[in-house]
C-alpha positions, 0 to 999 in steps of 0.5 A: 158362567156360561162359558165355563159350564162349556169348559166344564163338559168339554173336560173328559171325566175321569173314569174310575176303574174301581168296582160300584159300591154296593148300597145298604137296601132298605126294603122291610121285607126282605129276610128269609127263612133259612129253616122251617118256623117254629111256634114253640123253639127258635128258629134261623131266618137270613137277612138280606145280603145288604142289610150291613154295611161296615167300616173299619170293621166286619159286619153283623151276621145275616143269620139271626136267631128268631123266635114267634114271640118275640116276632109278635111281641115286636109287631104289637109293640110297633102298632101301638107305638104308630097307634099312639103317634097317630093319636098325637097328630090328631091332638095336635091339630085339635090344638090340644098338644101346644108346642114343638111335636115331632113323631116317629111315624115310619121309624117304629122298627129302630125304636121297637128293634133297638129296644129288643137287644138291650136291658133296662140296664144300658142307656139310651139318650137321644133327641126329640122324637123319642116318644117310643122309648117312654111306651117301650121302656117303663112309662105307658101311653097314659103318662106319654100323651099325658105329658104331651097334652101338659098334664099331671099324670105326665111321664115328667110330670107334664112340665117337659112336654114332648121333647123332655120325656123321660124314664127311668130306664130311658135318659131323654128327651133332649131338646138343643139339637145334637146336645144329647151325644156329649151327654151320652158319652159321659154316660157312658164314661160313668158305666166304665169308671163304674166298671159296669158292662153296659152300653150307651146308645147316643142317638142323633139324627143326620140333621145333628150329625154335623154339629161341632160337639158331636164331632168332640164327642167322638173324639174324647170316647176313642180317646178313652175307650168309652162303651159308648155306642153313637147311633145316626138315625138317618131318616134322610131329611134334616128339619126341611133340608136333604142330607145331600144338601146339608152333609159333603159325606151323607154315609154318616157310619164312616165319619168317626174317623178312628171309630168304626161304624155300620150301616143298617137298614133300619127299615126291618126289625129284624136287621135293626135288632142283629146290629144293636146285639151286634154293638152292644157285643162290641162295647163289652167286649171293651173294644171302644166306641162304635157308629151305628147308621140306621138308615129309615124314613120319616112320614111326616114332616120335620114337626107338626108345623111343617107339612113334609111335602116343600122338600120331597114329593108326594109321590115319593112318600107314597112309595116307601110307605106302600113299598117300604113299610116297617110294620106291614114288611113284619106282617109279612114275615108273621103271615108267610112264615105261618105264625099267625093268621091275618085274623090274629093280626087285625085282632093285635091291631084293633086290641092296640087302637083301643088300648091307645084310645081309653088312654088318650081319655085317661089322660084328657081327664088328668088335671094340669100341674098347679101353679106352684109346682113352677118351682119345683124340681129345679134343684135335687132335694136339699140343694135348693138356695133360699130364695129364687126369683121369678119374673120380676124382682118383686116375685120371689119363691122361698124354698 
């Protein structure tokens, strides 16, 4: 072996004449303003010239129509989504959280900034770290931690836990790894059939990406022309394996073949916001199926049962939470476009802990489920068999 490392440096490498590709950066506070900020109109700020990039396709527009509400509705929404995370961590390890948990700390801009360009409408299904999506689309904190600490007032009746959430205007929550990608399409299969002018976001994260059925997925949707819209949520780690280590091709927006794709810098909210506006024009437009690379960062580990730090270093996630974060990149924005005041801020912040902390008592004080509701929804109203057995033969539920 050693004599053909030899061989192998002694080999001129061969040097390619094409020019470097630029890579996506994933800096949170890179836009700027391209006309003075307004407090009562929209305004035009201008995104970093490598937020996107595209395959088999042109990219959004750097150019993004933004207004004080919305700017401040997303930071609100931000903190109480990493306020309401970090209050599960400490429920987790105070081991009144059971099970499998996974947070979102540090990927609050995909979920908050994929929220902001759709409707209650259009479908999102993804994996297990989904609890923003109950806060942002029709659940409330009471019923997320709730359902995390096993409780009635749980957004699934405190039966599903953290990785079976859902809400009417959210599709899960799923468990089995990359499961949810083929249920997203047959969503998205049911929008067309209906000929509804909705999107489908089928999120998955680079861990699932190489999974046979997301593969088929994608197939069957360019086959059909399915308004399906397949989202990578790459926040570079699989459960506790680099996407360099488990992927040949880590540039996850390319892999749809015959699908194009873009890739974004899913580290500003501002950026994630534009390309979902830029996807969900893509469908309605009956274009097919879209790929959608966020690239983001996780906090914490894989769950709470992996400390995040066997795999990468410390010093390392001290540097993109100090330089790279989401919220404090749009805090920025507020402050140095002169939105808001510093003050104003820590007001939004103070305002979200208590909001999550009165929440958290709220649903401590929710009773669990009682024994006989094992049985129940299992079936669909009127489709239930007779009989179902439990965990014996003797143990038998009549419906």
């Amino acid at each position: 072996m050693a004599s053909l490392a030899r061989i192998r440096v002694a080999v001129p490498r061969r040097v390619s004449l094409q020019p470097f590709a630029r890579t996506i950066q994933t800096a949170a506070d890179t836009t700027q303003l391209h006309q003075d900020a307004s407090h009562s109109e929209p305004f035009t700020v201008k995104l970093h010239e490598d937020s996107f990039r595209g395959y088999r396709t042109e990219t959004p527009s750097l150019d993004v129509e933004v207004t004080k509400e919305n700017l401040l509705k997303w930071y609100r929404s931000m903190t109480v989504i990493r306020r309401t995370e970090q209050a599960a961590d400490a429920l987790y390890k105070q081991k009144l959280i059971r099970g499998f948990c996974h947070l979102a700390i540090g990927q609050e801009a995909v979920s908050v900034g994929l929220d902001s360009a759709t409707t209650f409408d259009d479908n999102i299904i993804s994996s297990y770290r989904t609890h923003p999506f109950v806060i942002l689309r029709g659940g409330d904190i009471k019923s997320l931690i709730g359902e995390l600490l096993g409780r009635v007032c749980g957004v699934s009746k405190g039966k599903g836990g953290s990785m079976h959430v859902f809400t009417e205007a959210f599709q899960g929550g799923h468990g089995i790894v990359g499961a949810q990608v083929p249920l997203g399409a047959g969503l998205a299969f049911a929008q067309k059939y209906h000929g509804k002018k909705h999107a489908t976001f089928a999120m998955y994260g680079d861990g699932a990406s190489n999974q046979g059925q997301v593969f088929e997925s994608f197939n069957m949707a360019k086959l059909w022309n399915l308004p399906c819209i397949f989202v990578c949520e790459n926040n570079k780690y699989g459960m506790g394996t680099s996407a360099e280590r488990s992927s040949s091709n880590t540039e996850y927006y390319t892999r749809g073949d015959l699908i194009p794709g873009i890739q974004v810098n899913g580290m500003d909210i501002i950026a994630v916001h534009q390309a979902t506006k830029f996807a969900k024009d893509w469908v309605n437009s009956d274009k097919g199926p879209l790929l959608v690379e966020f690239v983001t960062y996780r906090y914490g580990g894989h769950s709470m049962s992996d400390p995040g730090t066997t795999y990468r270093t410390r010093e390392e996630i001290q540097r993109i939470r100090s330089t790279q974060d989401p919220i404090r990149g749009l805090q920025r924005y507020i402050s140095e476009w002169g939105l808001a005041s510093e003050e104003d801020l820590k007001a939004i912040d103070k305002e979200a802990k208590a909001e999550v902390d009165a929440a958290v008592e709220e649903a401590k004080a929710s009773p669990f489920p009682d024994e006989k509701e094992l049985w129940t929804d299992i079936y669909s109203a009127g489709f239930e068999p007779p009989a179902m057995r439990g965990r014996d033969r003797e143990e038998v539920f009549r419906f």
